[in-house]
Jmol script that loads the backbone (N, CA, C; Angstrom):
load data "model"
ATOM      1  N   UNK A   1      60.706 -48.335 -56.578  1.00  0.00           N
ATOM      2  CA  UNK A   1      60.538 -49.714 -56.146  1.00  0.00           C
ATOM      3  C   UNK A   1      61.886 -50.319 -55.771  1.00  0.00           C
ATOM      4  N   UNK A   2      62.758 -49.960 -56.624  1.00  0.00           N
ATOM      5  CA  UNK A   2      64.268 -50.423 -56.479  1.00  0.00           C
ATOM      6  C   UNK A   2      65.106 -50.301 -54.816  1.00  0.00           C
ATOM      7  N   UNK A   3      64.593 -48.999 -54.548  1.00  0.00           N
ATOM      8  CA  UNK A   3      65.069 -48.003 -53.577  1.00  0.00           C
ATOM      9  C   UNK A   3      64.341 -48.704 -52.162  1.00  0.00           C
ATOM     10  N   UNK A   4      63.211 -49.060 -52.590  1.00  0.00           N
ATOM     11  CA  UNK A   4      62.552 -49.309 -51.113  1.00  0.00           C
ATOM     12  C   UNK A   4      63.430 -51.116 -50.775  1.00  0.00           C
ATOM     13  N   UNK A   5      63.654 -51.913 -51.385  1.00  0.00           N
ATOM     14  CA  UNK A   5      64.373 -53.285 -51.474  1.00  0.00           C
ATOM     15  C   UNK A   5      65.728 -52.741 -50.698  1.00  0.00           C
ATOM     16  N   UNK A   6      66.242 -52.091 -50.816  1.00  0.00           N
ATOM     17  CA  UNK A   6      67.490 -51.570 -49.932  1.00  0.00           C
ATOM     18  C   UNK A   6      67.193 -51.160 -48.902  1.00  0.00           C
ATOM     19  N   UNK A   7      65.898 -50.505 -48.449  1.00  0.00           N
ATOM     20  CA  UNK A   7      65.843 -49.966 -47.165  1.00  0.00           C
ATOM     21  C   UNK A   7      65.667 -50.985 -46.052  1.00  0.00           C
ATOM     22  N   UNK A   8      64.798 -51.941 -47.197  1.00  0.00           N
ATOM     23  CA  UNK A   8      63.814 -53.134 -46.109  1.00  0.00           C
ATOM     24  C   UNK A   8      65.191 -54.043 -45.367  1.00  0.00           C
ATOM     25  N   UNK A   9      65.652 -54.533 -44.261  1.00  0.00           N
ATOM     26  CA  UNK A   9      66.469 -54.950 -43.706  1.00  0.00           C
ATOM     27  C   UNK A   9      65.549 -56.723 -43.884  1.00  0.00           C
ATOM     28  N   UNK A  10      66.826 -57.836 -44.205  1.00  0.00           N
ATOM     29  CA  UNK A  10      66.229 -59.259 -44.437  1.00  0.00           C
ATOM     30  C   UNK A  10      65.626 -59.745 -42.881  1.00  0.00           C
ATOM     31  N   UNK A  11      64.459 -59.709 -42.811  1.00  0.00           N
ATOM     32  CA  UNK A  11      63.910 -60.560 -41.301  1.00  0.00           C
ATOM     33  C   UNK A  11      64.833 -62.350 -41.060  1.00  0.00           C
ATOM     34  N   UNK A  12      64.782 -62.626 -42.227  1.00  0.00           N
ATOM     35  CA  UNK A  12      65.554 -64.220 -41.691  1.00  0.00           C
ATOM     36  C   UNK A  12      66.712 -64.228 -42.035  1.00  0.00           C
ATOM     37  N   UNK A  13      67.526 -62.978 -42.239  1.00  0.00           N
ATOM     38  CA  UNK A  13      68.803 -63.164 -42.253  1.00  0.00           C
ATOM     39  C   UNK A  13      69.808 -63.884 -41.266  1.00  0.00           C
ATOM     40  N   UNK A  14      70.910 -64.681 -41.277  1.00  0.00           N
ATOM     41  CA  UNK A  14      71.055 -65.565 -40.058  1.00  0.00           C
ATOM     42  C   UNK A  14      70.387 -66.333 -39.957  1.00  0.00           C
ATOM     43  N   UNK A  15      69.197 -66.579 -39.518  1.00  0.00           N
ATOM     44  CA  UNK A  15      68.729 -67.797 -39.480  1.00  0.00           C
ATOM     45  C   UNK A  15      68.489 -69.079 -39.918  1.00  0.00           C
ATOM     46  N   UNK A  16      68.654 -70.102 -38.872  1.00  0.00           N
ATOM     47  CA  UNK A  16      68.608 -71.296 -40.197  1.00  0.00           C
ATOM     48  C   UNK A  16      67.566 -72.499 -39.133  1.00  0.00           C
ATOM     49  N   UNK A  17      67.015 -73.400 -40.195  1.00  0.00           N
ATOM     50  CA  UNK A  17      65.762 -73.985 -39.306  1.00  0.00           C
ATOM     51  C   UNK A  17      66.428 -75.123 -38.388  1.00  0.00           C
ATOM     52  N   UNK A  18      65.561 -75.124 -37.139  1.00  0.00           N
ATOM     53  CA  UNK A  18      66.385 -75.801 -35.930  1.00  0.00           C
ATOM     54  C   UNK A  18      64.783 -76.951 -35.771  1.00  0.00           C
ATOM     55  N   UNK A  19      65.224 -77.742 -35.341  1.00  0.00           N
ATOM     56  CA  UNK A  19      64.093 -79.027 -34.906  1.00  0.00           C
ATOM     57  C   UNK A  19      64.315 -78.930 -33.713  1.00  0.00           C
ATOM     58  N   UNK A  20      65.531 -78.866 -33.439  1.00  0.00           N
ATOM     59  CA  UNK A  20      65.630 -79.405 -31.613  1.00  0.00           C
ATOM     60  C   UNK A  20      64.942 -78.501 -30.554  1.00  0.00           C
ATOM     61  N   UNK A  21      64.187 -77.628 -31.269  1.00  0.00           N
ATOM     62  CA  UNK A  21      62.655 -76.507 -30.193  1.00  0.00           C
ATOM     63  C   UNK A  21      61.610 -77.445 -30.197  1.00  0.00           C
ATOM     64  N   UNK A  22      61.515 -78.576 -30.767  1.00  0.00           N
ATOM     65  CA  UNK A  22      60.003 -79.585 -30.501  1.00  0.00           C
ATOM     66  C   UNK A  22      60.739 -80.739 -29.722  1.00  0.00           C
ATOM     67  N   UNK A  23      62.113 -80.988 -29.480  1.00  0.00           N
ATOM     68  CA  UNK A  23      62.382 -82.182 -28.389  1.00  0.00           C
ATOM     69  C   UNK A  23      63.021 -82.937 -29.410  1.00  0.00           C
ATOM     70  N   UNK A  24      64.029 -83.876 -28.694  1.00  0.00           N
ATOM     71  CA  UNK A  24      64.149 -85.068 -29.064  1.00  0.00           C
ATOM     72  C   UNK A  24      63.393 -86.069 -29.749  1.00  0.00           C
ATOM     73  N   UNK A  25      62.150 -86.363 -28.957  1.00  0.00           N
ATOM     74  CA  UNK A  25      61.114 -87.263 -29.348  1.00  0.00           C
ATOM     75  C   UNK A  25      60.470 -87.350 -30.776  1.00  0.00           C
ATOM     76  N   UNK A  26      60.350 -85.665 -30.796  1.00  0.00           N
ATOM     77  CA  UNK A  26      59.736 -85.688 -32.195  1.00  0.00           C
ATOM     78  C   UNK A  26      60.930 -85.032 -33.711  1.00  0.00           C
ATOM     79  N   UNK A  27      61.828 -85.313 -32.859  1.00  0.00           N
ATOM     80  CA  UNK A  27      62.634 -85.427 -34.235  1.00  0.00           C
ATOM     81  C   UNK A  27      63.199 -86.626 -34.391  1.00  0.00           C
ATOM     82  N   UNK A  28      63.854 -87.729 -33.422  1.00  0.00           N
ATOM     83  CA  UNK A  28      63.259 -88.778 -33.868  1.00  0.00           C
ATOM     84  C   UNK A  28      62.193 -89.027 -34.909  1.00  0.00           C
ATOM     85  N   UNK A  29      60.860 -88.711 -34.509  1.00  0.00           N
ATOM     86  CA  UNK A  29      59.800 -89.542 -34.811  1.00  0.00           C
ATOM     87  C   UNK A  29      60.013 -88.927 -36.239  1.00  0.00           C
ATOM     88  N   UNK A  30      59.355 -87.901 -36.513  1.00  0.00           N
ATOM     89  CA  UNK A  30      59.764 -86.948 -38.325  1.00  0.00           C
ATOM     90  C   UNK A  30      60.717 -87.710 -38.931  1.00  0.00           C
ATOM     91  N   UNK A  31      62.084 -88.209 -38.559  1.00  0.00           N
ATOM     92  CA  UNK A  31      62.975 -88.610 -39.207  1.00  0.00           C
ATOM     93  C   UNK A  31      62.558 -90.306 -39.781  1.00  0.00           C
ATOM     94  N   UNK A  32      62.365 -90.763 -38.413  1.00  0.00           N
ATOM     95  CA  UNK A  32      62.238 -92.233 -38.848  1.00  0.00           C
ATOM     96  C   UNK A  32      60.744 -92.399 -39.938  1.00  0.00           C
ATOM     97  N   UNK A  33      59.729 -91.277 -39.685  1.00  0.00           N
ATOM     98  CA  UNK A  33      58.615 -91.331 -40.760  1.00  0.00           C
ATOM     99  C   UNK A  33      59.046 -90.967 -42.090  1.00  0.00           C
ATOM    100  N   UNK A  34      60.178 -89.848 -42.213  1.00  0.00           N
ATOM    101  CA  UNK A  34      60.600 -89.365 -43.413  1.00  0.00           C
ATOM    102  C   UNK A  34      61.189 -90.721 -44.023  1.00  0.00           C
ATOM    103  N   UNK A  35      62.237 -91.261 -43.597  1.00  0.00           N
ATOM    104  CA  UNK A  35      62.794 -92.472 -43.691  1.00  0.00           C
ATOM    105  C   UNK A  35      61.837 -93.915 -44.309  1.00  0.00           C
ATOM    106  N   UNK A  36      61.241 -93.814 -43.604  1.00  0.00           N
ATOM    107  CA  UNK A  36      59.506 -94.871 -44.153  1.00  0.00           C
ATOM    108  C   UNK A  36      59.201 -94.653 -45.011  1.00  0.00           C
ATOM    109  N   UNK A  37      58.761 -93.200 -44.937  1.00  0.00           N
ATOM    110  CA  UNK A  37      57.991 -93.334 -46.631  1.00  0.00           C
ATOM    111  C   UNK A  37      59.322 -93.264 -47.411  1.00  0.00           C
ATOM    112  N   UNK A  38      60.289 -92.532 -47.589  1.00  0.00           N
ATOM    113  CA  UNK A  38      61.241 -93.008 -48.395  1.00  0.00           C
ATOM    114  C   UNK A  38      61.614 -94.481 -49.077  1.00  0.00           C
ATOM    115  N   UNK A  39      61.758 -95.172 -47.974  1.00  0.00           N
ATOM    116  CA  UNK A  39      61.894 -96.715 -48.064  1.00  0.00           C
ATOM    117  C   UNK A  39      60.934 -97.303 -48.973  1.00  0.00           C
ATOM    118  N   UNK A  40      59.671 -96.518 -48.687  1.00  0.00           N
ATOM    119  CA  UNK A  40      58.338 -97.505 -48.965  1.00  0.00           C
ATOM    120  C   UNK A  40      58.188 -96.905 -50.702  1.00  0.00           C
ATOM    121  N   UNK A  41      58.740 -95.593 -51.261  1.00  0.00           N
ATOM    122  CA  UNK A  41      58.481 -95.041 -52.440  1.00  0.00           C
ATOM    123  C   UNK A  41      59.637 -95.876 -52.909  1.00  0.00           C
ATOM    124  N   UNK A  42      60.649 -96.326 -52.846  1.00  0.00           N
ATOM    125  CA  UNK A  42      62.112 -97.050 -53.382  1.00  0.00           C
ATOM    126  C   UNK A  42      61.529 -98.085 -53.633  1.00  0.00           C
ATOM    127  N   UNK A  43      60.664 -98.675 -52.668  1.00  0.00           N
ATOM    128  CA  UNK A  43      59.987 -99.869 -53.223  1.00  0.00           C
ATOM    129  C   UNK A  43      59.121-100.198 -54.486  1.00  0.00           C
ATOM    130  N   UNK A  44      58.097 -99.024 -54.166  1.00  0.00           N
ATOM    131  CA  UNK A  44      57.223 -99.106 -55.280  1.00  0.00           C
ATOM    132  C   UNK A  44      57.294 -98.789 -56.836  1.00  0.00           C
ATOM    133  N   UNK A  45      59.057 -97.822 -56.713  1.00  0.00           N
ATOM    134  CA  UNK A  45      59.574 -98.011 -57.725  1.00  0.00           C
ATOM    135  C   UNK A  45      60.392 -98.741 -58.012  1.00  0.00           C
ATOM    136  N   UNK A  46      60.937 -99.810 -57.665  1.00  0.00           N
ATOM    137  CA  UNK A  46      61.145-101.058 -57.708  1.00  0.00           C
ATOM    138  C   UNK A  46      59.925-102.046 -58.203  1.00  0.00           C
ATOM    139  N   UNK A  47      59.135-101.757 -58.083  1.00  0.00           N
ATOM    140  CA  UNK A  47      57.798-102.706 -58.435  1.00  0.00           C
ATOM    141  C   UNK A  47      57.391-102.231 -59.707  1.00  0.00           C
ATOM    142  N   UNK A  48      57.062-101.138 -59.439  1.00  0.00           N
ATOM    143  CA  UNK A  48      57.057-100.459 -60.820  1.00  0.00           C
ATOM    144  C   UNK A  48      58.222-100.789 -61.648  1.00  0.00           C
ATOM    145  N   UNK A  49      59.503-100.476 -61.750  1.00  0.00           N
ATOM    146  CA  UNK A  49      60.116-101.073 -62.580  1.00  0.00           C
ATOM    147  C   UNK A  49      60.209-102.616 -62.967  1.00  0.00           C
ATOM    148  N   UNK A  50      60.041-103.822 -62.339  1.00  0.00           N
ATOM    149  CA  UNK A  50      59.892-104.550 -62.666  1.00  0.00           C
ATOM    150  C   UNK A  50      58.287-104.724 -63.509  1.00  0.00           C
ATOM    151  N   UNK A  51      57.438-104.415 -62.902  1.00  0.00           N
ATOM    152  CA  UNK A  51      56.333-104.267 -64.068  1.00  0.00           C
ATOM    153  C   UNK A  51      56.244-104.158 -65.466  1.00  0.00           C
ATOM    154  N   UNK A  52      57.301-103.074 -65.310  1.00  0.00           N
ATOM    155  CA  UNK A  52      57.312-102.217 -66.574  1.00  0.00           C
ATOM    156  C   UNK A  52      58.217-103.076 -67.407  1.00  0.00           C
ATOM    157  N   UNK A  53      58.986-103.972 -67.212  1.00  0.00           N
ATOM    158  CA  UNK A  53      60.421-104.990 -67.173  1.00  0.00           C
ATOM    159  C   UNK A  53      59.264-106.095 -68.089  1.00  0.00           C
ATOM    160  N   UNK A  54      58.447-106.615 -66.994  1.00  0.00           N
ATOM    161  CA  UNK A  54      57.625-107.807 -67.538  1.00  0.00           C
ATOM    162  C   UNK A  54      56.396-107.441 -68.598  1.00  0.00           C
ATOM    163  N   UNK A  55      56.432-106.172 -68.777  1.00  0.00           N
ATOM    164  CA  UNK A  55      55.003-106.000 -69.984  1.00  0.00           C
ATOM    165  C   UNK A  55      56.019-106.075 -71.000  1.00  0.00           C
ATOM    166  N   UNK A  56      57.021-105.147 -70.792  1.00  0.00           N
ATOM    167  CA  UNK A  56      57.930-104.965 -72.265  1.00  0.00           C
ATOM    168  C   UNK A  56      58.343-106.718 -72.794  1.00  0.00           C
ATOM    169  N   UNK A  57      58.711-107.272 -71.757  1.00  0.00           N
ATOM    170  CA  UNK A  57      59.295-109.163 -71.998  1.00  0.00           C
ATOM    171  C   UNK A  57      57.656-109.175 -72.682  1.00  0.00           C
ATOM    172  N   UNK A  58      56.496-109.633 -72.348  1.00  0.00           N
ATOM    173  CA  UNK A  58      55.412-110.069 -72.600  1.00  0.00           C
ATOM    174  C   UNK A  58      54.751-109.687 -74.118  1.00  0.00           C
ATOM    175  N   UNK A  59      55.063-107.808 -74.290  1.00  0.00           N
ATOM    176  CA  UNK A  59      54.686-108.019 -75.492  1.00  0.00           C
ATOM    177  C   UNK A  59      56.075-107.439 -76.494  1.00  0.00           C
ATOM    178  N   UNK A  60      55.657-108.535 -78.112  1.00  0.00           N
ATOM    179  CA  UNK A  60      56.593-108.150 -78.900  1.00  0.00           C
ATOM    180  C   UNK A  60      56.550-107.069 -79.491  1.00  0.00           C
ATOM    181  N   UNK A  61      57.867-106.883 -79.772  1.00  0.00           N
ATOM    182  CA  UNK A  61      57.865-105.462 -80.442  1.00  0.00           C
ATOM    183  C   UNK A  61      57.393-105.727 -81.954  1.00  0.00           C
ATOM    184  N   UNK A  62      57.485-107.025 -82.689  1.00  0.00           N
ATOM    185  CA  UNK A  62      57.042-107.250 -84.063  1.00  0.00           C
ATOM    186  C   UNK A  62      55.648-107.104 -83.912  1.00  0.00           C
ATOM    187  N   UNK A  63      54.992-107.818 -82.976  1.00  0.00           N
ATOM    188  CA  UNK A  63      53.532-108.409 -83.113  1.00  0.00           C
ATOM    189  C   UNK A  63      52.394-107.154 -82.293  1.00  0.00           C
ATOM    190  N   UNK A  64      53.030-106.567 -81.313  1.00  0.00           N
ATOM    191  CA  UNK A  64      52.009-105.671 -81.046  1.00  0.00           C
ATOM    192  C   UNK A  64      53.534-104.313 -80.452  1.00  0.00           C
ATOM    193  N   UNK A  65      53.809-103.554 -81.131  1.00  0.00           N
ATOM    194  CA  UNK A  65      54.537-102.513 -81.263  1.00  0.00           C
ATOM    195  C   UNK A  65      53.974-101.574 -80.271  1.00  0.00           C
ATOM    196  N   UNK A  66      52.418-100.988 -80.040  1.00  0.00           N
ATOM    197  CA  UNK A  66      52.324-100.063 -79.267  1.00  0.00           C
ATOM    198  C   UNK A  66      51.880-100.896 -77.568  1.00  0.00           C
ATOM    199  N   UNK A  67      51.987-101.879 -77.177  1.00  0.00           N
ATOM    200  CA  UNK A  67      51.985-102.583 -75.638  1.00  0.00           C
ATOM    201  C   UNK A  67      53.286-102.656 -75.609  1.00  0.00           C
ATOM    202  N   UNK A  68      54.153-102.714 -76.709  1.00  0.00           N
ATOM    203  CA  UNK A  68      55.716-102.382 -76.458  1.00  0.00           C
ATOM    204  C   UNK A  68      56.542-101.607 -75.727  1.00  0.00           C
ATOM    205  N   UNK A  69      56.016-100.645 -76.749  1.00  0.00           N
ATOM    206  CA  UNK A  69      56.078 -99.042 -76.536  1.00  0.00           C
ATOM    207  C   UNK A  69      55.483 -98.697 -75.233  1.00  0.00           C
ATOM    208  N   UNK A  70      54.169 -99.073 -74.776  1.00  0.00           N
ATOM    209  CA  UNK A  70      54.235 -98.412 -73.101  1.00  0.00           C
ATOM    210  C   UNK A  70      54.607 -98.521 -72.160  1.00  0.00           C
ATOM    211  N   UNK A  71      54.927-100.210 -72.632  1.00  0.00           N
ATOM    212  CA  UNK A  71      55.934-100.857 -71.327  1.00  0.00           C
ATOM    213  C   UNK A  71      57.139-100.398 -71.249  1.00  0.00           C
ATOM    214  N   UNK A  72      57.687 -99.873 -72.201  1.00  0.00           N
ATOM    215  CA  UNK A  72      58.782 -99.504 -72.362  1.00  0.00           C
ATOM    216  C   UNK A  72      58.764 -98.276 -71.551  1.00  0.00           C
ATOM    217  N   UNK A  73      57.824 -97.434 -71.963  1.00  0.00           N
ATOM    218  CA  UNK A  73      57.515 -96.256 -71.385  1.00  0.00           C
ATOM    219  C   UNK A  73      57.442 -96.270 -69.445  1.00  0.00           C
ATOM    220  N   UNK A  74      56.816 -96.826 -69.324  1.00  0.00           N
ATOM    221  CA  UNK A  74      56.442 -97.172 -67.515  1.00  0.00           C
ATOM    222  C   UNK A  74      57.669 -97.901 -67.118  1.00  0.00           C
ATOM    223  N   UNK A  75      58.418 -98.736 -67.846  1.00  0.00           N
ATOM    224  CA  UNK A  75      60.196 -98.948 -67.611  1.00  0.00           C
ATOM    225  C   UNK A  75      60.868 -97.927 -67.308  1.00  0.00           C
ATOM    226  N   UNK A  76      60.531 -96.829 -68.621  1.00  0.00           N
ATOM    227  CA  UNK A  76      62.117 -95.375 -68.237  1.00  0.00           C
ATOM    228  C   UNK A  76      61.075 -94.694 -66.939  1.00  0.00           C
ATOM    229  N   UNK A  77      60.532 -94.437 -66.709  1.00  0.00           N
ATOM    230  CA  UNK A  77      59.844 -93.959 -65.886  1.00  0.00           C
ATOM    231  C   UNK A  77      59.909 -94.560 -64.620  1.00  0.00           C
ATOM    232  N   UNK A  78      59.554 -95.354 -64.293  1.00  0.00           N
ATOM    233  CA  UNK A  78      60.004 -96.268 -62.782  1.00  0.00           C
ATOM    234  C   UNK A  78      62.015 -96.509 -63.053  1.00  0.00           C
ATOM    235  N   UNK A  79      62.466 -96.321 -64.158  1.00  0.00           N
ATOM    236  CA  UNK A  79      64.254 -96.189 -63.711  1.00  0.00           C
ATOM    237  C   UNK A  79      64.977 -94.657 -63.459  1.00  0.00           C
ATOM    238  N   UNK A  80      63.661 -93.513 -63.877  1.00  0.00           N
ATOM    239  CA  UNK A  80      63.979 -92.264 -63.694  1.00  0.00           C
ATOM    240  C   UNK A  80      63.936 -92.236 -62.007  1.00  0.00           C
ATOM    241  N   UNK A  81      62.592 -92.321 -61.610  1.00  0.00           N
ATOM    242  CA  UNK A  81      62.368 -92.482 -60.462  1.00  0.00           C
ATOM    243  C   UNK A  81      62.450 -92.842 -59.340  1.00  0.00           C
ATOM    244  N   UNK A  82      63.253 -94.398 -59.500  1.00  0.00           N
ATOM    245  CA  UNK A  82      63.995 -95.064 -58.524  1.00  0.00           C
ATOM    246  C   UNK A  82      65.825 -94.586 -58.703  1.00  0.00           C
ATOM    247  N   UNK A  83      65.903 -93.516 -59.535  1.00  0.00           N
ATOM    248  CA  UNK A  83      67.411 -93.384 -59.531  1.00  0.00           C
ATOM    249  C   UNK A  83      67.138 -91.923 -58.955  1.00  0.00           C
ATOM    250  N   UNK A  84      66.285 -91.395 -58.875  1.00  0.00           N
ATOM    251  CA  UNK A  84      66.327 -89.718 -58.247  1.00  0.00           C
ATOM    252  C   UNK A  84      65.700 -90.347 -56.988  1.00  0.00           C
ATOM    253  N   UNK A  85      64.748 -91.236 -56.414  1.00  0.00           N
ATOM    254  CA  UNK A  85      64.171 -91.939 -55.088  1.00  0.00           C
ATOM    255  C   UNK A  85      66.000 -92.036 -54.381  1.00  0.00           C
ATOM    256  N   UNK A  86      67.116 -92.466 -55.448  1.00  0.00           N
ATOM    257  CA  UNK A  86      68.127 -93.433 -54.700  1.00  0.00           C
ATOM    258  C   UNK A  86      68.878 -92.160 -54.430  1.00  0.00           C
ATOM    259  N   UNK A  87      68.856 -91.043 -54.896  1.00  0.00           N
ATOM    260  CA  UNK A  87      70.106 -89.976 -55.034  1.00  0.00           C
ATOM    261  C   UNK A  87      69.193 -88.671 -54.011  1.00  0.00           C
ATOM    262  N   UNK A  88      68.003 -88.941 -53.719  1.00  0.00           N
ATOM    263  CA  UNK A  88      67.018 -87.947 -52.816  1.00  0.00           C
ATOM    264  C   UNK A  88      68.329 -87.116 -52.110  1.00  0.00           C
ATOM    265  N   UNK A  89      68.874 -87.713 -50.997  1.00  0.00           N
ATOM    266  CA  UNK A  89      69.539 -87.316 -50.503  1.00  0.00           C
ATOM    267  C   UNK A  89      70.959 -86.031 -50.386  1.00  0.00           C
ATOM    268  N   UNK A  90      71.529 -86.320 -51.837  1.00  0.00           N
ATOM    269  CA  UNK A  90      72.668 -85.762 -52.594  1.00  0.00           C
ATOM    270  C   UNK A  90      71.476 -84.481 -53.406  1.00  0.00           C
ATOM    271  N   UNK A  91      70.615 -84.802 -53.798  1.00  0.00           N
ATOM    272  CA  UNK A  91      69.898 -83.929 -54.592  1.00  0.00           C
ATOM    273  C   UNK A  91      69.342 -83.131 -53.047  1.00  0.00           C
ATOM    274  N   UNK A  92      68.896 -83.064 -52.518  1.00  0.00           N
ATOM    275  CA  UNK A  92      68.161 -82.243 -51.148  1.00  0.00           C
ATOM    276  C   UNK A  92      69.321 -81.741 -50.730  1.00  0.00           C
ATOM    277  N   UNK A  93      70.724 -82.067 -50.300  1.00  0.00           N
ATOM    278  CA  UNK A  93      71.919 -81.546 -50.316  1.00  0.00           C
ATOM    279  C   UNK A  93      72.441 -80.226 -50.933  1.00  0.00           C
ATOM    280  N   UNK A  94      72.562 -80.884 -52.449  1.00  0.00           N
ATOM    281  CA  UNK A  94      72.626 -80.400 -53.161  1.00  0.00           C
ATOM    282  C   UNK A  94      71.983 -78.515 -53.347  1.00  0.00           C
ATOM    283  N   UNK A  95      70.818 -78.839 -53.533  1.00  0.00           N
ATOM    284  CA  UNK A  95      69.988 -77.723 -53.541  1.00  0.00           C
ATOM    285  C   UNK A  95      69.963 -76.640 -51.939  1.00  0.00           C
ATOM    286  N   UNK A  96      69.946 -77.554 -51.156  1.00  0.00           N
ATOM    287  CA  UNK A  96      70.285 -76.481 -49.546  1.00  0.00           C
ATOM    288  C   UNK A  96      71.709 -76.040 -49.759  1.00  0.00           C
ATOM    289  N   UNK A  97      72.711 -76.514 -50.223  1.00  0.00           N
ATOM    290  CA  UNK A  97      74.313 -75.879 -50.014  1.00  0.00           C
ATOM    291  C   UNK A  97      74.399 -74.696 -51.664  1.00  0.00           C
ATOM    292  N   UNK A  98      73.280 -75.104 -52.461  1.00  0.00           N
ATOM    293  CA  UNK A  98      73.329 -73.749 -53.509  1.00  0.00           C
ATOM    294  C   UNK A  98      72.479 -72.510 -53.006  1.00  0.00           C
ATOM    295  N   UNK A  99      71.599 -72.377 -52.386  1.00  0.00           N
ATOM    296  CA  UNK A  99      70.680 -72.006 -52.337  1.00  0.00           C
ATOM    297  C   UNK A  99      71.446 -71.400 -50.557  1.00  0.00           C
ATOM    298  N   UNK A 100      71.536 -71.724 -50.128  1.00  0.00           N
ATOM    299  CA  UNK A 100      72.057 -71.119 -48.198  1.00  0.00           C
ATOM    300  C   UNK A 100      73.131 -70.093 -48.013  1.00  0.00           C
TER     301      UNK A 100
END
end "model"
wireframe off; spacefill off
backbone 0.3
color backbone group
């Protein structure tokens, strides 16, 4: 099994992925959609974090401990999310320049 992995020659060796074979137009368009929903997920974790901001304010931690606790929870969670949403970029980077 070892032996045959040496014989096989890599088919995508060299190669690296090109957009500019579908046109201008539609790499534009891919980009500015990638860009959108990006924008539009930054948002909603933004919303989400404030949510999560106003349940934790709303309930006490003396008087009801577990509405505390989830708000708290849906807080680290919408600040995980909007901080890897904010770093997408460096992280997608990241991983193509280890990996190429």
């Amino acid at each position: 099994m070892h032996a045959i992995v040496h014989i096989i020659d890599n088919p995508l060796n060299g190669l690296l992925p090109n957009f500019s074979i579908f046109g201008v137009q539609f790499t534009a368009l891919w980009q500015k959609l990638l860009a959108g929903a990006w924008g539009i997920a930054i948002v909603a974790a933004v919303i989400f974090l404030i949510i999560g901001i106003a349940s934790m304010a709303t309930a006490s931690a003396a008087t009801n401990p577990m509405e505390y606790k989830v708000g708290r929870q849906k807080t680290v969670w919408a600040a995980i999310s909007l901080g890897l949403l904010a770093a997408l970029a460096v992280i997608v980077g990241a991983i193509l320049a280890v990996f190429s």
